[in-house]
C-alpha positions as CSV (number, residue, x, y, z in Angstrom):
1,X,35.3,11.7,109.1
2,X,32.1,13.2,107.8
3,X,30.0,11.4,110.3
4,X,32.2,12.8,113.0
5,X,32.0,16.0,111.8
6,X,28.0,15.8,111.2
7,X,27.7,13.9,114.9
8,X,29.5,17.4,116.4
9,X,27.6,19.4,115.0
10,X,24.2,18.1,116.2
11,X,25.8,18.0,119.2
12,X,26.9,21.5,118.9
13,X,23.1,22.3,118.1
14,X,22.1,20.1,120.8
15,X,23.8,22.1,123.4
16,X,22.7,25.2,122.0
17,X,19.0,24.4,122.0
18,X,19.1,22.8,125.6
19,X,21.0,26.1,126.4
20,X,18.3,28.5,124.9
21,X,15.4,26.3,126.0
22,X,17.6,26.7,129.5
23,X,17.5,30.7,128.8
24,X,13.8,30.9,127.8
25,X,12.4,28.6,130.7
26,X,14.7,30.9,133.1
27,X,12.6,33.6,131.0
28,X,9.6,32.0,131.6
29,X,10.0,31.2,135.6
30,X,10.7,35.0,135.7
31,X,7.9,36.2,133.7
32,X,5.7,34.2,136.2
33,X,7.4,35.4,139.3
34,X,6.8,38.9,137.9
35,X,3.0,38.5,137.2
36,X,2.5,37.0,140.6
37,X,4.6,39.9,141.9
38,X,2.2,41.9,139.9
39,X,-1.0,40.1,140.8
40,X,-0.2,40.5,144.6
41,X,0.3,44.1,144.1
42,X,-3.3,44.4,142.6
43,X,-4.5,42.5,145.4
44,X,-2.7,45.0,147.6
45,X,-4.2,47.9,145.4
46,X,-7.5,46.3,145.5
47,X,-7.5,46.1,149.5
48,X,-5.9,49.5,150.5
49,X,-8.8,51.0,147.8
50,X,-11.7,49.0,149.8
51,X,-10.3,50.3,152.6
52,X,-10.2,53.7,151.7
53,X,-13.4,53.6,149.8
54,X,-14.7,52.2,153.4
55,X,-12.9,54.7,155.4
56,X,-15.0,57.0,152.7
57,X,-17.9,55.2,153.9
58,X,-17.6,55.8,156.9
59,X,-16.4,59.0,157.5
60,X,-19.7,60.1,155.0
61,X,-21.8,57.9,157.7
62,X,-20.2,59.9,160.5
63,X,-20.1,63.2,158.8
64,X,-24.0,62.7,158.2
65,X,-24.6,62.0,161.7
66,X,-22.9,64.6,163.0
67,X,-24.8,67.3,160.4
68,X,-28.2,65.3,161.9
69,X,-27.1,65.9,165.4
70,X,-26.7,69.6,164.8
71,X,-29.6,69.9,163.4
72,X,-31.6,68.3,165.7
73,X,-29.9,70.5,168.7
74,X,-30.3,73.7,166.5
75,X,-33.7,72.6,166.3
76,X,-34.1,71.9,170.2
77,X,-32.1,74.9,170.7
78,X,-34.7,76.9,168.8
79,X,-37.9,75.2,170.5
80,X,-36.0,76.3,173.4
81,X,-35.4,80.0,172.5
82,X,-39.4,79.7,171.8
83,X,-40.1,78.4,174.7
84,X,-38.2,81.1,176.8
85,X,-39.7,83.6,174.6
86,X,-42.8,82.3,175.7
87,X,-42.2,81.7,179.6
88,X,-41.0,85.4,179.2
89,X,-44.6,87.0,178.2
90,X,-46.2,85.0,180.6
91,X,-43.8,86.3,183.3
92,X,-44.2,90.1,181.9
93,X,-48.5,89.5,181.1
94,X,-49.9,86.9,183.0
95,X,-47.9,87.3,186.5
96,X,-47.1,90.9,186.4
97,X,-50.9,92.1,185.9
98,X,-52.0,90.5,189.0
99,X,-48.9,91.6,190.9
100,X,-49.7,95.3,189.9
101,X,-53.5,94.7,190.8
102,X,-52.3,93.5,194.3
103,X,-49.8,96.4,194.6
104,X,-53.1,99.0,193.2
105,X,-55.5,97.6,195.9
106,X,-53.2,97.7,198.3
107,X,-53.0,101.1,197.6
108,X,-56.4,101.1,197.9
109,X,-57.0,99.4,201.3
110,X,-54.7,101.9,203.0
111,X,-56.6,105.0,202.2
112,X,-60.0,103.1,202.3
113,X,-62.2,103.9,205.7
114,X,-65.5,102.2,204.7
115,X,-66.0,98.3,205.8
116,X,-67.6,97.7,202.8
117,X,-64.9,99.0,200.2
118,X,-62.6,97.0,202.5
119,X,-64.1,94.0,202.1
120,X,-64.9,94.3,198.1
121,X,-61.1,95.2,198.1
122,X,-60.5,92.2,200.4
123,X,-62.4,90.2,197.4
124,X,-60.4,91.7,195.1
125,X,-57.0,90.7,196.4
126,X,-58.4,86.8,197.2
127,X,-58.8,86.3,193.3
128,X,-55.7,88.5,192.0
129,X,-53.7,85.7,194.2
130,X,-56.0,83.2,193.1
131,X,-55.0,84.2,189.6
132,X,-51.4,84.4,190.1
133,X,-51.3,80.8,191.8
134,X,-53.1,79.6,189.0
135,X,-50.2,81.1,186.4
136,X,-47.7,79.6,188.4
137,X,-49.4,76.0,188.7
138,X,-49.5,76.1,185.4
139,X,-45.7,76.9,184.9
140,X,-45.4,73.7,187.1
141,X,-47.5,71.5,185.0
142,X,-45.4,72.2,181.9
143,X,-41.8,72.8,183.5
144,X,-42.7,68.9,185.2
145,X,-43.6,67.9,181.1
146,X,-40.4,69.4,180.0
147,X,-37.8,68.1,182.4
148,X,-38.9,64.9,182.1
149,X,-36.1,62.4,181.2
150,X,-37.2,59.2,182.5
151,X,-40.9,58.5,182.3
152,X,-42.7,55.2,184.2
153,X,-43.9,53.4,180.4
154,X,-46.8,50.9,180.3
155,X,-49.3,49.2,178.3
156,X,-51.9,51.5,177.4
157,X,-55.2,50.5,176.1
158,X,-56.5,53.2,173.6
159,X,-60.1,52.0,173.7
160,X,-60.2,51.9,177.3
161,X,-58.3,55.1,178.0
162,X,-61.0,56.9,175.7
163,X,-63.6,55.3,177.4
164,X,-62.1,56.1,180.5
165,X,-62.2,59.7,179.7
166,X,-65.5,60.0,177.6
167,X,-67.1,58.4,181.3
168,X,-65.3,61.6,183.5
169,X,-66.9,64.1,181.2
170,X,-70.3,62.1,180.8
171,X,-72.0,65.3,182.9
172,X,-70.5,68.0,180.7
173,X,-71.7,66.1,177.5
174,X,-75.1,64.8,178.8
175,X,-75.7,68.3,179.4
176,X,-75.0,69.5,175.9
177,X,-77.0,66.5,174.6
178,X,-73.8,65.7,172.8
179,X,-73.4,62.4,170.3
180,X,-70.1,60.5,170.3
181,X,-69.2,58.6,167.5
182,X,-66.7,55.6,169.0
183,X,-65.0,53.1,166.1
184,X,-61.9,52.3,168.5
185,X,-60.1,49.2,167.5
186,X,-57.8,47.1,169.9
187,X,-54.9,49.1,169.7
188,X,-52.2,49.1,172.7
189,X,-49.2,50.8,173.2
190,X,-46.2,51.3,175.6
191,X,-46.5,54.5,176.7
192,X,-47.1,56.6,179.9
193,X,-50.2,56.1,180.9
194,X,-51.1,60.1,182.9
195,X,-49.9,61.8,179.6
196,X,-52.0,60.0,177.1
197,X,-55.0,60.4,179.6
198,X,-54.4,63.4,179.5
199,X,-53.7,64.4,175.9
200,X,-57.5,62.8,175.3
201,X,-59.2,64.5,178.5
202,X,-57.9,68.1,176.8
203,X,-59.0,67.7,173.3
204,X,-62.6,65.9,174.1
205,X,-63.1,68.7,176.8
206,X,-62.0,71.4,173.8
207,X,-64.5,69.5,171.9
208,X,-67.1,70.7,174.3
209,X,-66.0,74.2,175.7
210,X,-65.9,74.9,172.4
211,X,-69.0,73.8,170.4
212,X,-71.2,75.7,168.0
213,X,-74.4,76.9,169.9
214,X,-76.7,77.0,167.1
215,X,-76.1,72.8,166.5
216,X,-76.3,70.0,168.5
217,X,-72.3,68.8,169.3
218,X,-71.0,65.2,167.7
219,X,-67.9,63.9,168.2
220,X,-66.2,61.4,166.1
221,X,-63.4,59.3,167.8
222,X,-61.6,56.4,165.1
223,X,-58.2,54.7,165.8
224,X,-56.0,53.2,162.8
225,X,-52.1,51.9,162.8
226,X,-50.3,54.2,160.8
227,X,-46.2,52.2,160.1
228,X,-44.9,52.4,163.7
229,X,-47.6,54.9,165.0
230,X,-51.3,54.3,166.2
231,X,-53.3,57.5,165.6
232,X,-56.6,58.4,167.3
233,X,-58.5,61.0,165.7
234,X,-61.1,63.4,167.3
235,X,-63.4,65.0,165.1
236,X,-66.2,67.9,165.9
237,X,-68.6,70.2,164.4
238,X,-68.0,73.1,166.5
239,X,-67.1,76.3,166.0
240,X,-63.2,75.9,164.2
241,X,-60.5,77.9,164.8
242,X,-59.4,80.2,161.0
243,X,-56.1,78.1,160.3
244,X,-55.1,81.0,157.8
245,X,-54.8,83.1,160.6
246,X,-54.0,81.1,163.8
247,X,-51.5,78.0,162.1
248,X,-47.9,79.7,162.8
249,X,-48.9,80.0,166.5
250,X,-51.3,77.3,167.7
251,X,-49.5,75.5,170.7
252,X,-48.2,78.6,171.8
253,X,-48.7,79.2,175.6
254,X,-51.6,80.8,176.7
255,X,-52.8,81.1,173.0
256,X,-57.0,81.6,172.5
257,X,-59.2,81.3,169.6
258,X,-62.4,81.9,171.1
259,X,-62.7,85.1,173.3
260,X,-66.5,84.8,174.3
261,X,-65.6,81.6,176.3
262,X,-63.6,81.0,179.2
263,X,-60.4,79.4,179.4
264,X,-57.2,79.6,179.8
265,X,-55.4,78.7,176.1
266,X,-53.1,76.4,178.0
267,X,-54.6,73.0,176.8
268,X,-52.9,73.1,173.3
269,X,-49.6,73.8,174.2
270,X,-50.2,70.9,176.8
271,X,-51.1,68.4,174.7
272,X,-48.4,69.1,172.3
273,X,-45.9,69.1,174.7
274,X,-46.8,65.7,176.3
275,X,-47.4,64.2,172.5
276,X,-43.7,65.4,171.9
277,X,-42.5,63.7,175.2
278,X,-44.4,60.3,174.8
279,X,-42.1,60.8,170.7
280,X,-45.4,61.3,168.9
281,X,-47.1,64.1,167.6
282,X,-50.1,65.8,167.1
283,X,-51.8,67.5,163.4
284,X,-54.6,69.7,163.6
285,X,-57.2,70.4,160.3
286,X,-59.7,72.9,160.9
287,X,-62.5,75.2,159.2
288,X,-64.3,78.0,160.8
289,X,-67.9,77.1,161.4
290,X,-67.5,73.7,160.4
291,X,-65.4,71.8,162.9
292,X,-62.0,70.5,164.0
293,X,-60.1,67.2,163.8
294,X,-57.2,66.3,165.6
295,X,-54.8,63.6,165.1
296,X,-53.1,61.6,167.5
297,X,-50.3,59.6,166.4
298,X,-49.2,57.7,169.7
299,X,-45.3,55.8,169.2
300,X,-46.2,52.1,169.9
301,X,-43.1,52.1,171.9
């Protein structure tokens, strides 16, 4: 009887064990279910945040470019309003003062009887128009620079395009027994060809227009890379222009430095409107009586 009684209850703790080791592996399975429910919603946490942290991203990248393209079209906007400012004077200055010389001697020629006042009058007329056609070539030159959206591009050889110019102004520096200092390397770039021509052919003229006449001229003309740029630099002892006073307005349009010789004070604004079309760009360091140098820096394209 004992051993029946004893053998029921280890079966009675039998059952109960199997039916909590049941209970706690049921436990168990759920606990794990949970944690992977858990795990998955970290994972879905995880995603949604580099989502929105690349949203971030690039809403920031966006946000940033649009700020940049404000700024740049504030900035063009401005270099516009300076330009119009600009084209303005010249309209009121330089095209109205031969207009009123034409009306004057017109004025002139009606109540004039003599042949000879008629003809200095005629004289006078020829180079008031001459100087008007001259204003508005000019105009034409720069409006042509300005509107230009697709320029011809080519391989431009520095060295030869500076020897190509230093050979079209051989007279003018012969004549001033100028020296000319060449360390030109073998830089080429894609750019347009007229423009850079030009762009030298202004500032080696400059060179010699505006030389100091109590020393003999020498020019200095070096090319270096510079990152993505090429610069050529053109370097003179003549007579300087007073940065201190002449910096904020420089390129402006029909600008001049030197009274006592002739020009026009449209090379300048020129060059620094053909640098800004070929995406370069020009600096200027200069000292009264001591000299000028001008630096190039040419994109490579």
């Amino acid at each position: 009887v004992k051993n029946e009684e004893l053998d029921r209850q280890v079966k009675e703790k039998t059952k109960d064990l199997f039916e909590q080791n049941e209970s706690i592996k049921a436990h168990n399975e759920q606990l794990i279910i949970q944690q992977q429910q858990i795990k998955l919603a970290n994972e879905t946490i995880e995603a949604q945040a580099f989502q929105i942290e690349q949203k971030n991203k690039e809403l920031a990248q966006e946000v940033e470019r649009q700020t940049n393209d404000l700024l740049i079209a504030n900035r063009e906007l401005g270099e516009q309003n300076t330009r119009l400012q600009q084209f303005t004077y010249i309209i009121s200055h330089n095209l109205r003062a031969p207009m009123v010389r034409l009306i004057g001697l017109a004025n002139l020629l009606e109540y004039s009887e003599a042949a000879a006042d008629k003809d200095d009058i005629y004289k006078m007329v020829v180079k008031s128009c001459r100087d008007m056609d001259e204003v508005i070539r000019d105009l034409s030159d720069i409006l042509y620079v300005q509107k230009q959206n697709t320029l011809i591009r080519s391989e431009v050889d520095l060295n030869q395009m500076v020897r190509k110019v230093l050979v079209t102004l051989q007279d003018e520096i012969s004549l001033v027994n100028a020296t000319v200092g060449l360390r030109m390397g073998n830089e080429r770039i894609i750019s347009v060809a007229p423009y850079v021509e030009s762009v030298l052919y202004n500032l080696i003229s400059n060179a010699i227009k505006y030389r100091d006449p109590d020393r003999l001229l020498k020019l200095d003309i070096v090319s270096f890379t510079s990152n993505s740029f090429v610069c050529v630099e053109i370097s003179d002892n003549g007579l300087g222009i007073d940065m201190n006073l002449h910096r904020e307005n420089l390129f402006n349009l029909y600008k001049r430095f030197h009274q006592h010789v002739e020009g026009k004070g449209l090379g300048l604004y020129l060059v620094k409107t053909q640098m800004e079309a070929l995406g370069g760009r020009i600096e200027v360091e200069s000292e009264v009586n001591k000299g000028t140098r001008f630096a190039l820096y040419f994109n490579m394209g």
